[in-house]
C-alpha atoms as a printed R data frame, in Angstrom:
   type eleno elety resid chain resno       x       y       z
1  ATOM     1    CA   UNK     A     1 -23.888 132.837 162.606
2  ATOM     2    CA   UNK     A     2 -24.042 134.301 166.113
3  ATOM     3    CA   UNK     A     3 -27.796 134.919 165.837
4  ATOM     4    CA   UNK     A     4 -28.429 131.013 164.814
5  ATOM     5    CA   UNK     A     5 -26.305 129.879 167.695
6  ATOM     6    CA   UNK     A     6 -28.376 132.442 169.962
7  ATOM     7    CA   UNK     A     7 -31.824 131.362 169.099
8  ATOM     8    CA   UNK     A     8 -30.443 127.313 169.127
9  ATOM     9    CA   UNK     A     9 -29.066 128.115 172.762
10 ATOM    10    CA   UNK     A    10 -32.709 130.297 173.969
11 ATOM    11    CA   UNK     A    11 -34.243 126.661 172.448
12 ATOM    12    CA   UNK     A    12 -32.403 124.370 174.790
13 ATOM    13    CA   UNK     A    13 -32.923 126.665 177.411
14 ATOM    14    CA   UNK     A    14 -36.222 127.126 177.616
15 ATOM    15    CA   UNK     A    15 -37.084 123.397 176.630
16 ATOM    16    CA   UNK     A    16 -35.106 122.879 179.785
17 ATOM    17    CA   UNK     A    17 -36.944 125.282 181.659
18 ATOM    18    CA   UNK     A    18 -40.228 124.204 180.698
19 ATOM    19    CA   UNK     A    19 -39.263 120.310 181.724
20 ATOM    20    CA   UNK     A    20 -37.906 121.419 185.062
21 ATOM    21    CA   UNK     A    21 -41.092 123.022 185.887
22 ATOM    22    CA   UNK     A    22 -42.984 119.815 184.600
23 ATOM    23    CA   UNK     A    23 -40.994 117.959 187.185
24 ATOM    24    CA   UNK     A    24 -38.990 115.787 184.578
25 ATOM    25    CA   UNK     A    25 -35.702 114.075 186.326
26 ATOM    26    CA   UNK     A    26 -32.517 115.105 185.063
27 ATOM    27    CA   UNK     A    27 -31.776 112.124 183.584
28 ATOM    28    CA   UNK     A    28 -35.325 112.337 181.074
29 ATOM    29    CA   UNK     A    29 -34.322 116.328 180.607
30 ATOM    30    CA   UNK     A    30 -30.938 115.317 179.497
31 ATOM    31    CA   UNK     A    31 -32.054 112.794 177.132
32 ATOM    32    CA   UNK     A    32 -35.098 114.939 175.233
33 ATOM    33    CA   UNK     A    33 -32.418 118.237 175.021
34 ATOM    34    CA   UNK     A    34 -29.991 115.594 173.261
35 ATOM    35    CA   UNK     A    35 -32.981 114.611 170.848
36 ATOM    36    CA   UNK     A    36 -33.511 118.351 170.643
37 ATOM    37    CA   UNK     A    37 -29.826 119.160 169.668
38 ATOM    38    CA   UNK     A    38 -29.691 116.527 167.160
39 ATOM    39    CA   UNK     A    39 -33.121 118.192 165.553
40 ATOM    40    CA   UNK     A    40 -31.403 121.418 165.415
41 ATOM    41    CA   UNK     A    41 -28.086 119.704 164.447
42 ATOM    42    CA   UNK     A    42 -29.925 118.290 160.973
43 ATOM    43    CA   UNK     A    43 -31.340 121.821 160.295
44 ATOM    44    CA   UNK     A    44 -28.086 123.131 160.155
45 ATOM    45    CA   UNK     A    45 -26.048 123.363 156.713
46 ATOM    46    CA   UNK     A    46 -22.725 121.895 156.500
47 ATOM    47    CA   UNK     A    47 -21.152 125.513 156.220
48 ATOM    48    CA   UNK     A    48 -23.031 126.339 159.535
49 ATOM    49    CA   UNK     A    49 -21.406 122.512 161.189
50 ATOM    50    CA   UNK     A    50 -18.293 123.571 160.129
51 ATOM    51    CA   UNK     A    51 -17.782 127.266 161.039
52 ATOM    52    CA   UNK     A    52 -14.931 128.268 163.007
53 ATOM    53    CA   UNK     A    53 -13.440 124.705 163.253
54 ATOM    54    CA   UNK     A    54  -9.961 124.187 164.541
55 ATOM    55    CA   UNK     A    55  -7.462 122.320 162.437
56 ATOM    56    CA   UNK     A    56  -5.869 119.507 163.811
């Protein structure tokens, strides 16, 4: 699990890297890494969604 979470966060990362050097504004970097994480979100099984989830 760690190493999914680890490669998801180097994604968003460098996606955000990459836009920052394009000279995106915050606002359009913040939007296309919340596209990204709902991408990576749908790749993800529901075991993976629901791993180490606090009970209520």
């Amino acid at each position: 699990m760690a190493s999914r979470i680890g490669c998801f966060h180097s994604l968003v990362c460098a996606e955000i890297g990459r836009r920052i050097v394009d000279g995106e504004t915050p606002d359009a970097i913040a939007g296309a890494v919340l596209d990204l994480l709902d991408l990576v979100e749908g790749l993800l099984s529901e075991r993976a969604l629901s791993y180490a989830t606090r009970e209520q």
